[in-house]
MARSEFI-246252 format. One record per residue (C-alpha): residue in one letter; x, y, z. Coordinates in nm, 4 decimals, padded with zeros to 6 digits, always signed. Layout:
residues N
<type A; c1 X; c2 Y; c3 Z> $
...
***
This chain:
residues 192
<type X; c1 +00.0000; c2 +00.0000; c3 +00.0000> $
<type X; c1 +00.1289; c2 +00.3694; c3 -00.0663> $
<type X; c1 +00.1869; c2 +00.5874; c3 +00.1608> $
<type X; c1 -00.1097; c2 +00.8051; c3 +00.0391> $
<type X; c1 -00.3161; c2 +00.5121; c3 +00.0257> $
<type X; c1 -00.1932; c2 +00.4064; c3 +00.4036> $
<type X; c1 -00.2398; c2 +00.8013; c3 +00.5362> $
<type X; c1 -00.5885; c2 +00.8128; c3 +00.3913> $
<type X; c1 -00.6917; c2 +00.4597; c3 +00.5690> $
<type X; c1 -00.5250; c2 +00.6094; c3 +00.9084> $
<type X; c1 -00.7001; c2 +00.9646; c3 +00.8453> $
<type X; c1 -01.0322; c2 +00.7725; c3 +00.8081> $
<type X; c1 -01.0157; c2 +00.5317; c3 +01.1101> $
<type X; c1 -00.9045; c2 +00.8285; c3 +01.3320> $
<type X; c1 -01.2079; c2 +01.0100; c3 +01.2495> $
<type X; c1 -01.4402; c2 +00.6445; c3 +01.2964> $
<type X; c1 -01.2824; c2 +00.5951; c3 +01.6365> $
<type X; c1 -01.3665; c2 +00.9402; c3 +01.7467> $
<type X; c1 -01.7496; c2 +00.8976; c3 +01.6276> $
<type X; c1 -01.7523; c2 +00.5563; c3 +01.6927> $
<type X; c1 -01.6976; c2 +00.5988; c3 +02.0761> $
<type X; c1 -01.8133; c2 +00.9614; c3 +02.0923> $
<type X; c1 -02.1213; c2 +00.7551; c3 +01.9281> $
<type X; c1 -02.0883; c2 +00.5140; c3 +02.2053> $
<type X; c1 -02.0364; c2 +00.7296; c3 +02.4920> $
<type X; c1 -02.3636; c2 +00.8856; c3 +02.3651> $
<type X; c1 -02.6182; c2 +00.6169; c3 +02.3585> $
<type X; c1 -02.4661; c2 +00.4435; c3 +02.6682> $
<type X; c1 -02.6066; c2 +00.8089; c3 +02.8479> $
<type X; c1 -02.9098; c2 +00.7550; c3 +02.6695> $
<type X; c1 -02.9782; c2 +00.4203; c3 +02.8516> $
<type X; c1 -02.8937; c2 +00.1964; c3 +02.5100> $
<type X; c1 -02.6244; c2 +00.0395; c3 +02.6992> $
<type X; c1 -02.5764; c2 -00.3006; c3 +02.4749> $
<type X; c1 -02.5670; c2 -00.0692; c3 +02.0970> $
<type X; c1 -02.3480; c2 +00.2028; c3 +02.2698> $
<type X; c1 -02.1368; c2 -00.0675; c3 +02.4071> $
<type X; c1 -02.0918; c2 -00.2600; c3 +02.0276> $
<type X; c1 -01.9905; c2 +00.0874; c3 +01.9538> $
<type X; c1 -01.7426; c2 +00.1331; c3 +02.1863> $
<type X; c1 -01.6121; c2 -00.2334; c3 +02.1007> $
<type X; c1 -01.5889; c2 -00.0905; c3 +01.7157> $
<type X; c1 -01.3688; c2 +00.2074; c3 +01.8604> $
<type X; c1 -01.1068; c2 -00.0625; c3 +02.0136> $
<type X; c1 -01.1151; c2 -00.2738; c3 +01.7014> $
<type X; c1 -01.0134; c2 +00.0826; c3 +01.4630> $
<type X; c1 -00.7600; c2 +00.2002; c3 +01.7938> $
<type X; c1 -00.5957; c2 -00.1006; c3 +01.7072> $
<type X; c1 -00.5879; c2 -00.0383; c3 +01.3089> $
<type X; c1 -00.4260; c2 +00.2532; c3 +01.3438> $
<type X; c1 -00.1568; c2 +00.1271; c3 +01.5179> $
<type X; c1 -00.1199; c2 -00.1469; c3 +01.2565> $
<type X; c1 -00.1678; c2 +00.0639; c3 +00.9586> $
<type X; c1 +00.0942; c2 +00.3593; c3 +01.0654> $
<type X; c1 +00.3616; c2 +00.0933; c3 +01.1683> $
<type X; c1 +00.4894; c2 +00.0902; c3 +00.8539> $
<type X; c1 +00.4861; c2 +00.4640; c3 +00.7870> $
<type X; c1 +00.6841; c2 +00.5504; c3 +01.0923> $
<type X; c1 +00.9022; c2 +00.2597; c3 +01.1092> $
<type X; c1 +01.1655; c2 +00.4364; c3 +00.8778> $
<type X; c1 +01.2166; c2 +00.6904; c3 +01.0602> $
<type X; c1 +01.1546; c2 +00.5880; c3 +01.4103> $
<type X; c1 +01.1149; c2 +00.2108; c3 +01.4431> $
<type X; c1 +01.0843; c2 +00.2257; c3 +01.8666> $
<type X; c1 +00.8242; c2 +00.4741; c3 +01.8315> $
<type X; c1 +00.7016; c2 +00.2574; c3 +01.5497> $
<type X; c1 +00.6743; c2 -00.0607; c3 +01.7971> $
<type X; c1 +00.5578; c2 +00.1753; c3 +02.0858> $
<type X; c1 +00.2648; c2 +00.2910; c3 +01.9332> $
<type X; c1 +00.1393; c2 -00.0276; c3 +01.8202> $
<type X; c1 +00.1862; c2 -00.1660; c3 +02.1501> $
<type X; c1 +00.0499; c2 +00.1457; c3 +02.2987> $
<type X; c1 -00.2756; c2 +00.1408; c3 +02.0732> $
<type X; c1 -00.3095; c2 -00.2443; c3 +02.1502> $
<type X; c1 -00.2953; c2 -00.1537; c3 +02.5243> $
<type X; c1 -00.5143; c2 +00.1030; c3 +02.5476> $
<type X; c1 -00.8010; c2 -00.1165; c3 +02.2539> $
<type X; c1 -00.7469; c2 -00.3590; c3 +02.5564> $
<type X; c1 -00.8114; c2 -00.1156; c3 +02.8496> $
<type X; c1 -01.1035; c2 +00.0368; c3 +02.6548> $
<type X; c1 -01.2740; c2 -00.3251; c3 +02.5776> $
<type X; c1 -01.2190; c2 -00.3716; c3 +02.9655> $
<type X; c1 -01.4519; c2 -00.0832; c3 +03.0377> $
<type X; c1 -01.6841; c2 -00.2168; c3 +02.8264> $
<type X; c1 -01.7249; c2 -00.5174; c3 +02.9886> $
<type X; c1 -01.7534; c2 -00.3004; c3 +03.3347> $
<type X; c1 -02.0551; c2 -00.0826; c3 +03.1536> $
<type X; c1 -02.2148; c2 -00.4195; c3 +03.0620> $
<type X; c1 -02.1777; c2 -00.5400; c3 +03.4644> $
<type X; c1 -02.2670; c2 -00.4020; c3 +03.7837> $
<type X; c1 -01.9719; c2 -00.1980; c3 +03.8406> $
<type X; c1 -02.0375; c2 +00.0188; c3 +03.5596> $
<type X; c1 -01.9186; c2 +00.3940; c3 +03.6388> $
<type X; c1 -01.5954; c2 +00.3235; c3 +03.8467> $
<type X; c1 -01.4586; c2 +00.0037; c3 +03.6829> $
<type X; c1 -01.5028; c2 +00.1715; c3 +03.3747> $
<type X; c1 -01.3772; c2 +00.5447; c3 +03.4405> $
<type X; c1 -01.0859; c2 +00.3888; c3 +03.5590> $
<type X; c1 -01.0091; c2 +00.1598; c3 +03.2526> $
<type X; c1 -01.0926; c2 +00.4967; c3 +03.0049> $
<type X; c1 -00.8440; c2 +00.6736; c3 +03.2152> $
<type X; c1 -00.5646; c2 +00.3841; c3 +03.1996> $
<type X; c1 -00.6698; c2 +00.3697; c3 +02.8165> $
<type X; c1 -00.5648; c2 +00.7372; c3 +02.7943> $
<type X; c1 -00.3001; c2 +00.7546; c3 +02.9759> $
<type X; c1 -00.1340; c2 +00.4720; c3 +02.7106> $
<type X; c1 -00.2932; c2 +00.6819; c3 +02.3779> $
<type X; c1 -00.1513; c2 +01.0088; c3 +02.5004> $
<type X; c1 +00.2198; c2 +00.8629; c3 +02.6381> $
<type X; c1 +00.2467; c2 +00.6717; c3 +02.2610> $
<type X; c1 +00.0289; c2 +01.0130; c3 +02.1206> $
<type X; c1 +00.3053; c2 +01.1894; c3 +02.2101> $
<type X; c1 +00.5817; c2 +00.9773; c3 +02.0610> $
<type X; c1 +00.3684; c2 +00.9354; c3 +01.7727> $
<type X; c1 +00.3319; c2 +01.3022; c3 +01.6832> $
<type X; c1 +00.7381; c2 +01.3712; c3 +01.7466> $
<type X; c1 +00.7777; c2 +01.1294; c3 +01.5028> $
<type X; c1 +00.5440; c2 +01.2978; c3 +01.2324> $
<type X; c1 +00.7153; c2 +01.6242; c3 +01.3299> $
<type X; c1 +01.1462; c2 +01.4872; c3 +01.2646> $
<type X; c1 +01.0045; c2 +01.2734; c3 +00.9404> $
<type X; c1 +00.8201; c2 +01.5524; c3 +00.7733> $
<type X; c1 +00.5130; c2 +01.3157; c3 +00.7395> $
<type X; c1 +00.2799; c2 +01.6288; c3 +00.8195> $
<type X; c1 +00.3004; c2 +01.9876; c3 +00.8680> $
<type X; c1 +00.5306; c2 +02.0899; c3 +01.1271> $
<type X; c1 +00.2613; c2 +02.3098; c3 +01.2818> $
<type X; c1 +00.0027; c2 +01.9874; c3 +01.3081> $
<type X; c1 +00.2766; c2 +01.7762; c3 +01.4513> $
<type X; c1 +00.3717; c2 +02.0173; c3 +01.7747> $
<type X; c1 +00.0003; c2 +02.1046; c3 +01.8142> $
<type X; c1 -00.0661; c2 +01.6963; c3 +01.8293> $
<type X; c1 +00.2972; c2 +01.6620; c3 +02.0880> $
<type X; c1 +00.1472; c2 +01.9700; c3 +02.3471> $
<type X; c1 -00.2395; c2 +01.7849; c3 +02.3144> $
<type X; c1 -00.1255; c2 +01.4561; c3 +02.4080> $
<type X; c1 +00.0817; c2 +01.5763; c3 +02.6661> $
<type X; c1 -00.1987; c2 +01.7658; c3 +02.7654> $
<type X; c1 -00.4137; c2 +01.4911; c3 +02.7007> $
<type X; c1 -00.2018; c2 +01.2788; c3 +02.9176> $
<type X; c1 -00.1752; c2 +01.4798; c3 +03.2344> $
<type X; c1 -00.5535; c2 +01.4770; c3 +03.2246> $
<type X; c1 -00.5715; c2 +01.1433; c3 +03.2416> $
<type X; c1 -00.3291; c2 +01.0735; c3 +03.5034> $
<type X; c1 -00.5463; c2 +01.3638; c3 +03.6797> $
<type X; c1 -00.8732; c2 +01.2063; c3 +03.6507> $
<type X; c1 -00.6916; c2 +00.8635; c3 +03.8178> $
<type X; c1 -00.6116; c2 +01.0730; c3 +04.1048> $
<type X; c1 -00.9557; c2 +01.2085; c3 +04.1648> $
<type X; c1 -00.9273; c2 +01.5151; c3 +03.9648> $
<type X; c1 -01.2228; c2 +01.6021; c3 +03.7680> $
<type X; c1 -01.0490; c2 +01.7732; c3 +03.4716> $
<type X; c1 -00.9871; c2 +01.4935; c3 +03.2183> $
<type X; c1 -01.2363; c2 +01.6454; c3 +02.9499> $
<type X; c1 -01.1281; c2 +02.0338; c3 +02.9305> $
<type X; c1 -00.7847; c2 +01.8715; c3 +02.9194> $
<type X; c1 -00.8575; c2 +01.5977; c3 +02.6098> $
<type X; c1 -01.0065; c2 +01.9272; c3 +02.3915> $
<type X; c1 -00.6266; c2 +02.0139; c3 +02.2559> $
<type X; c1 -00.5510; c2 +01.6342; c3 +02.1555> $
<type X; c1 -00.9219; c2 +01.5163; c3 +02.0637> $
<type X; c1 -00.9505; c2 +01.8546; c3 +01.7938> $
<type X; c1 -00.5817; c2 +01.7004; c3 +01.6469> $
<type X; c1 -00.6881; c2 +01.4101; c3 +01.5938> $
<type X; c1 -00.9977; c2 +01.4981; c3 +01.4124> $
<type X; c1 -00.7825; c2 +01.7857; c3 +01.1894> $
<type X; c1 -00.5144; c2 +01.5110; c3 +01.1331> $
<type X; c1 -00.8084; c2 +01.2667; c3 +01.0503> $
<type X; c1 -00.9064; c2 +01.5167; c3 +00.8156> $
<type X; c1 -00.6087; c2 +01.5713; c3 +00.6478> $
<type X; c1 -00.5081; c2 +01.2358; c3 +00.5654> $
<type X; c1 -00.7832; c2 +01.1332; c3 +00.4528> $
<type X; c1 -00.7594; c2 +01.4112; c3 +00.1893> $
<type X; c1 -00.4258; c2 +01.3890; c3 +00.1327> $
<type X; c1 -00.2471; c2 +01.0750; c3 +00.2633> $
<type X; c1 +00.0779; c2 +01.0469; c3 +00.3835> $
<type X; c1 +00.3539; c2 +01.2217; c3 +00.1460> $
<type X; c1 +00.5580; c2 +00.9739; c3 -00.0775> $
<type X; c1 +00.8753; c2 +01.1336; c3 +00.0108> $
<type X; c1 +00.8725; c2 +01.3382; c3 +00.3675> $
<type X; c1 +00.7994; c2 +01.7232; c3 +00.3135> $
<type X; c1 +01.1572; c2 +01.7530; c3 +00.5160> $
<type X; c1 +01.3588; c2 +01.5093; c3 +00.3902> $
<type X; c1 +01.7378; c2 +01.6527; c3 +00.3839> $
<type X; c1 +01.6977; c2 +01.5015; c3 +00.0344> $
<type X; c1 +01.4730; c2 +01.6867; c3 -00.1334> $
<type X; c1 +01.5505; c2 +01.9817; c3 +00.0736> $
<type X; c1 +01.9076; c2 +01.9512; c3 -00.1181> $
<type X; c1 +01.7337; c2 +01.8630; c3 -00.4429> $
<type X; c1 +01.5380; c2 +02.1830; c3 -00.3908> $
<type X; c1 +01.8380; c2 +02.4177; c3 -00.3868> $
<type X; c1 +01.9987; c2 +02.2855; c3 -00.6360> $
***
């Protein structure tokens, strides 16, 4: 698959798993617990494509990161299918708050990597990358807050949630470039 072809798949299941368990979340507050839960379960299965699907792009240029964020997507599909199961039992609200927050804490530590790795390999613009970097950081410490009892977890995910949907959007329209925008390369091709 082509890098274009590969960036528009990854743009397209970042913008499914943030309707799919936005979607989810939704109907699970509306009392449909078992269709907002398959939902949710869809949102796992995509978190988990992602990771699969951008191994490839970033393993050139970072192949730790590459490995990390697979894991780290894997991990937190896991954690996220766990809460699930806690929605569908009796401890619903805690077992499952806890098992978002766990989830997040893995999406924004690999988010992170992840986004320094678009950012060094050109793969997007330089100004998407950093914003991505500071909302999963962000992202992260809200997490980590919420474990500890701090209700702030949501203003905090705003930053990384809006990346994800603008990088969503821009892959799918344009894909990941053939050749990274800075590649020393074609920066010296350029010049010349």
């Amino acid at each position: 698959m082509s890098p274009r072809t590969t960036g528009r798949a990854v743009g397209a299941l970042f913008l499914l798993a943030f309707f799919a368990y936005g979607g989810g979340t939704a109907l699970v507050g509306a009392g449909s617990v078992p269709a907002g839960a398959l939902l949710m379960l869809v949102n796992s299965a995509v978190v988990v494509g992602i990771g699969v699907l951008a191994l490839p792009v970033l393993r050139p240029h970072d192949e730790l990161t590459a490995h990390a964020y697979l894991t780290g997507r894997a991990v937190e599909a896991v954690l996220l299918a766990v809460g699930v199961v806690f929605l569908l039992g009796t401890s619903a609200n805690e077992g499952d708050h806890y098992a978002y927050q766990l989830a997040m804490i893995f999406a924004g530590a690999v988010g992170v990597l992840f986004c320094r790795t678009l950012l060094r390999a050109g793969l997007v613009p330089r100004a998407l990358a950093v914003w991505g970097a500071v909302g999963y950081a962000v992202f992260l410490l809200g997490a980590v807050l919420e474990v500890l009892g701090h209700r702030v977890g949501v203003a905090l995910s705003v930053p990384g949630g809006l990346f994800e949907v603008a990088l969503g959007v821009l892959l799918l329209v344009k894909g990941f470039p053939a050749v990274p925008v800075d590649d020393p390369v074609v920066r010296r091709t350029a010049r010349a």
